[in-house]
N, C-alpha and C positions, 0 to 999 in steps of 0.2 A: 714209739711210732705215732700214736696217740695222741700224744702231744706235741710234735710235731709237724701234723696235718692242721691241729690248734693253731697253732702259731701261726702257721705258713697263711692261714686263711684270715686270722684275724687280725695279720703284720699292719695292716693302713686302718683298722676300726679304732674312734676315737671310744675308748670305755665308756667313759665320762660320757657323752654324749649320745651314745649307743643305749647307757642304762636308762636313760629320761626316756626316749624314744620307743624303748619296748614299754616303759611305764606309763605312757599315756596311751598306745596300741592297744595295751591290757585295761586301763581304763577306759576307750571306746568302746572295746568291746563288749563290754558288760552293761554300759548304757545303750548300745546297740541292741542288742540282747532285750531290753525291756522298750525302748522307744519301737523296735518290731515286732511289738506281740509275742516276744517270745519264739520268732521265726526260726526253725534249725536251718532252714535251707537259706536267708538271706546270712545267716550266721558264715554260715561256708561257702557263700560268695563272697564278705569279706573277707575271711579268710587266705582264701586264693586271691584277691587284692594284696591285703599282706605279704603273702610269701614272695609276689611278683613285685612289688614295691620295694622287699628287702634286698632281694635278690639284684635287683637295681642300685639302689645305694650299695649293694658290696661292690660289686664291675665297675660303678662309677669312682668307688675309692680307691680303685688299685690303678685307676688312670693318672697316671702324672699329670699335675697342673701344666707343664709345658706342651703337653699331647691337646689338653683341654682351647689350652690357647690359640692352637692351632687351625682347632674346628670350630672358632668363637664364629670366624668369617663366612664360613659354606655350612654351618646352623642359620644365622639369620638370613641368608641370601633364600636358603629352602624352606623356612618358615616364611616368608613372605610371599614366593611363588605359591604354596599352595594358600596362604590367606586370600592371596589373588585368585586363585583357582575357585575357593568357597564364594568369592564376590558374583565368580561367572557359574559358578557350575556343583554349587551347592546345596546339599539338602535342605528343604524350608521345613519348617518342626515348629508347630506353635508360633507361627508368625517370625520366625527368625530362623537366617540362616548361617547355620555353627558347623556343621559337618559335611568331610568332604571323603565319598565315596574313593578307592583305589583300589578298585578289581573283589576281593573278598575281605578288604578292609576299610574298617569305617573310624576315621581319626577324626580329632578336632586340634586344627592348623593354632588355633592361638593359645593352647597348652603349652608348645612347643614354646612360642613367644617370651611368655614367664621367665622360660630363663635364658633362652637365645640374644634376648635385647640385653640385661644384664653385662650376660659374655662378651656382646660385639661389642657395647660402651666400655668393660672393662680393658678391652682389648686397644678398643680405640685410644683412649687415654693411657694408656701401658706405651703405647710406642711413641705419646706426645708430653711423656711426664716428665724432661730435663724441664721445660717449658710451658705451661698450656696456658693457652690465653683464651680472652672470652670469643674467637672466633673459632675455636677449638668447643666449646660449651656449645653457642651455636652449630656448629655441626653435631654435636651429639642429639643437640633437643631435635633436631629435626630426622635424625636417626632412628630418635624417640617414636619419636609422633608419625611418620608412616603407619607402622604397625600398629598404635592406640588406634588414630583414625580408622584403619581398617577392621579391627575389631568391634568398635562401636558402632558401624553402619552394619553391621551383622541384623540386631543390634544386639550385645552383651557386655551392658554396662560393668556388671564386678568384673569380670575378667579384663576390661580395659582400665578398670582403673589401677589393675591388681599390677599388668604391664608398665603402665605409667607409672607404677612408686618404683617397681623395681629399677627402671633406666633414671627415677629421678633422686634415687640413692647413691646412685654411681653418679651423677653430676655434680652432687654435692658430696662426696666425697672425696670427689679428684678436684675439689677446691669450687666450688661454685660461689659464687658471693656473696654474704645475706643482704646487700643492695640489690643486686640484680633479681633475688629471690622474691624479695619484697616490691619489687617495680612490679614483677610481671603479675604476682598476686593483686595488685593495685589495679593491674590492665584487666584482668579476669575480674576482678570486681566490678568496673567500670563497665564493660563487656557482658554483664551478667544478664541484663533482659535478653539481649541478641543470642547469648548461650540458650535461654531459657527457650525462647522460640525453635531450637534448631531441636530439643528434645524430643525423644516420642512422647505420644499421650501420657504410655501408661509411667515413664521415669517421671514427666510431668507432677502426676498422680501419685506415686511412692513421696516425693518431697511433701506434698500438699497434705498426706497424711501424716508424716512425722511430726507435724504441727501438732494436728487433730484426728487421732483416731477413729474417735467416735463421730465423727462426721458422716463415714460410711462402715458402721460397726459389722456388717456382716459381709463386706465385699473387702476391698482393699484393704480398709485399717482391720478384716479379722487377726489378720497375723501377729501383727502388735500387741493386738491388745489379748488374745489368749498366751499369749510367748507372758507377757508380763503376770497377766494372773496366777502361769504358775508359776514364775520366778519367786512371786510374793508369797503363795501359798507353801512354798518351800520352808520360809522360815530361817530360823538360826541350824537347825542340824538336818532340815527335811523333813520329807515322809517314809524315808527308807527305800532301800530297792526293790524296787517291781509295784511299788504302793502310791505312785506320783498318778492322782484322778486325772489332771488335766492329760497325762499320755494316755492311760490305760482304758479312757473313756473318748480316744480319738477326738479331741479338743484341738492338738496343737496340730497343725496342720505343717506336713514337709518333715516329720518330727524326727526321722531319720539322719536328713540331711542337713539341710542349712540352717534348722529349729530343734539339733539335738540337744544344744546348750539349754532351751527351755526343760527339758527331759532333767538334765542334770542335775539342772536347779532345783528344780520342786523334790527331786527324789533326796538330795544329798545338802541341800540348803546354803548359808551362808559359807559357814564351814568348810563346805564342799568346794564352792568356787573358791574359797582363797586358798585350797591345796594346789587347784587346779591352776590358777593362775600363775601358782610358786613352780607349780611344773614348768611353765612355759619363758618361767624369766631363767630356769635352768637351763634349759636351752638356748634363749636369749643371750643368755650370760657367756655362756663355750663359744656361740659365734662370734659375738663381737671381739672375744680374747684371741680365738683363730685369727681372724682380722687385724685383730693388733699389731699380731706377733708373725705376719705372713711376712715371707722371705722375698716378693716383689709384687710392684703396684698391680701387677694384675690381679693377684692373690688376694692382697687385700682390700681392694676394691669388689672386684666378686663376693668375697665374702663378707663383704659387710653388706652389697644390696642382699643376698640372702636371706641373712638373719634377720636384717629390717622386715623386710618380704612376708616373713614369718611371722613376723610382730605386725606386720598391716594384717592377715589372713585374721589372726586371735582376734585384735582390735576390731575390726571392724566385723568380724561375726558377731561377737559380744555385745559391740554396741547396737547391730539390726536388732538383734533380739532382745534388747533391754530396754529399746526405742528412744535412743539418741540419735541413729542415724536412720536415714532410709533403707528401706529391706532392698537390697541385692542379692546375687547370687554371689554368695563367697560359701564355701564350707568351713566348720571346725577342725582346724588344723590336726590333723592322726586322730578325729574323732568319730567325726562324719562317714558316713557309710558312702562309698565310692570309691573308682578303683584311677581313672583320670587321673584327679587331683591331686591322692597319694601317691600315686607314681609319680606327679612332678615335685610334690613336697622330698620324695626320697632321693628322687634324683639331686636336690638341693643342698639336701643335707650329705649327700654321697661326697657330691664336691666338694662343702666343708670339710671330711675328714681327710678328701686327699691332697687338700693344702695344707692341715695340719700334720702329716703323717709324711708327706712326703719333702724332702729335704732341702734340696737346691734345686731351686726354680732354674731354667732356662732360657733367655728370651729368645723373641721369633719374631 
């Protein structure tokens, strides 16, 4: 009986992909554990993230990718109504407005985005793949680009960019051109002072510190430059756990969130990041094979923006906090303490396993 309720629940769980995922959960949580002090009670609010995140990716895996398909179209249509809705009628929070009140609930519309634009380019290109031409591309980028543009006059640059790779993974993999890729990179080059002016100050001011940090060592560039000193102080095997000065002496600042990978570093060293990284290209690795091996273009197109998705989240936390890139707000993917972002990362990976798991697609 036992094992039968076994089965039955874990008929659409990809193992393989299921085991990495509880394996870096388990490793958030023990640098969580020390990047909060040692907190019990922030402990069991991720916690309860987790459970609610998992509980996600399961409901999401036992949905048929033809059901998924279905709701690619009235996902983005309601993710833009209320983006719309945050532009008129939004909470403003530190200068920016990201969330939008709904009677005793309080959501943020461009989470939803993440994987809504994904679905609806997947989708779009599903119904034009005997054929798709570049006025098929053009309608997607501009499909794209609603949603980005409104996310970024929030303003909340990671999350718009985070939108933007996921619709621009499904472009180019429902065949986009590396000419065409390369024009329009050329145009945004060209274009770049007039981008540069339409910034806020303070993105302005994130780029102008990835230069130089120490330009303004105790304001802007402190995050750089304490995120790096403990990476370096890390070393080849670290300082052990719970023994990393630059967390336990509140140095790193956000050490929780989007600066736990500093915590990492210095506690668990070189070593440590190349376990963690091997984590991630396992994961990496399952989705793009999901993707491979999906039984139709909407399939494998969703899943491959996905698992890119995944791969822009790692990358580009890494690189804020190693200062190669500018500091944004992106969290460490199943690392970072929050419950939002996991819940879209699980929703993500929910969907991978129920294109893998599930067998013949149906078109719509």
């Amino acid at each position: 009986m036992i094992e039968r309720i076994y089965l039955s629940l874990s008929k659409h769980i990809d193992g393989f992909l299921m085991s990495t995922i509880i394996l870096a959960l388990v490793v958030g949580m023990a640098v969580l554990y020390s990047a909060g002090g040692h907190s019990v009670g922030r402990m069991q609010a991720q916690a309860i993230n987790i459970v609610i995140a998992l509980s996600v990716l399961w409901v999401t895996a036992n949905v048929p990718p033809q059901h998924l398909q279905r709701l690619a179209l009235p996902i983005y249509v309601l993710g833009l109504l209320l983006l719309v809705g945050v532009a008129l009628f939004g909470e403003i929070s530190n200068g920016a407005r990201r969330w939008l009140h709904l009677g005793v609930v309080r959501i943020q519309p461009s989470e939803i985005m993440k994987i809504g634009v994904p679905m609806l380019l997947a989708w779009y290109f599903a119904r034009h793949e005997a054929s798709p031409r570049l006025q098929h591309h053009l309608m997607g980028a501009l499909l794209l680009a609603v949603p980005v543009v409104l996310v970024m006059k929030q303003p909340d640059l990671g999350t718009s960019l985070l939108i933007a790779a996921s619709g621009f993974y499904v472009l180019f993999l429902a065949g986009l051109s590396w000419r065409f890729i390369l024009g329009v990179g050329a145009s945004i080059a060209v274009a770049a002072p007039i981008l540069w002016t339409m910034l806020h100050d303070y993105q302005r001011r994130r780029i102008e510190i990835l230069f130089d940090p120490y330009q303004d060592p105790l304001g802007a560039g402190y995050h750089t430059i304490q995120a790096t000193i403990a990476l370096g102080s890390g070393g080849l095997a670290g300082k052990g756990w719970l023994n990393g000065t630059q967390a336990q002496l509140d140095f790193i600042p956000e050490r929780t969130t989007d600066f736990i990978f500093a915590v990492f570093g210095e506690e668990f060293g070189m070593l440590g990041n190349i376990l963690l990284l091997l984590l991630y290209l396992l994961i990496i690795g399952r989705g793009l094979f999901i993707a491979a091996y999906a039984q139709s273009t909407f399939g494998r197109l969703l899943a491959g923006s996905i698992t890119m998705t995944f791969f822009t989240y790692a990358f580009v936390n890494i690189g804020m906090v190693s200062g190669i890139l500018p500091v944004v707000g992106v969290p460490l993917p199943l690392i970072s303490y929050g419950g939002t972002s996991l819940v879209t990362l699980m929703l993500g990976l929910g969907i991978l396993m129920s294109i893998k798991t599930h067998k013949k697609l149906v078109s719509s």
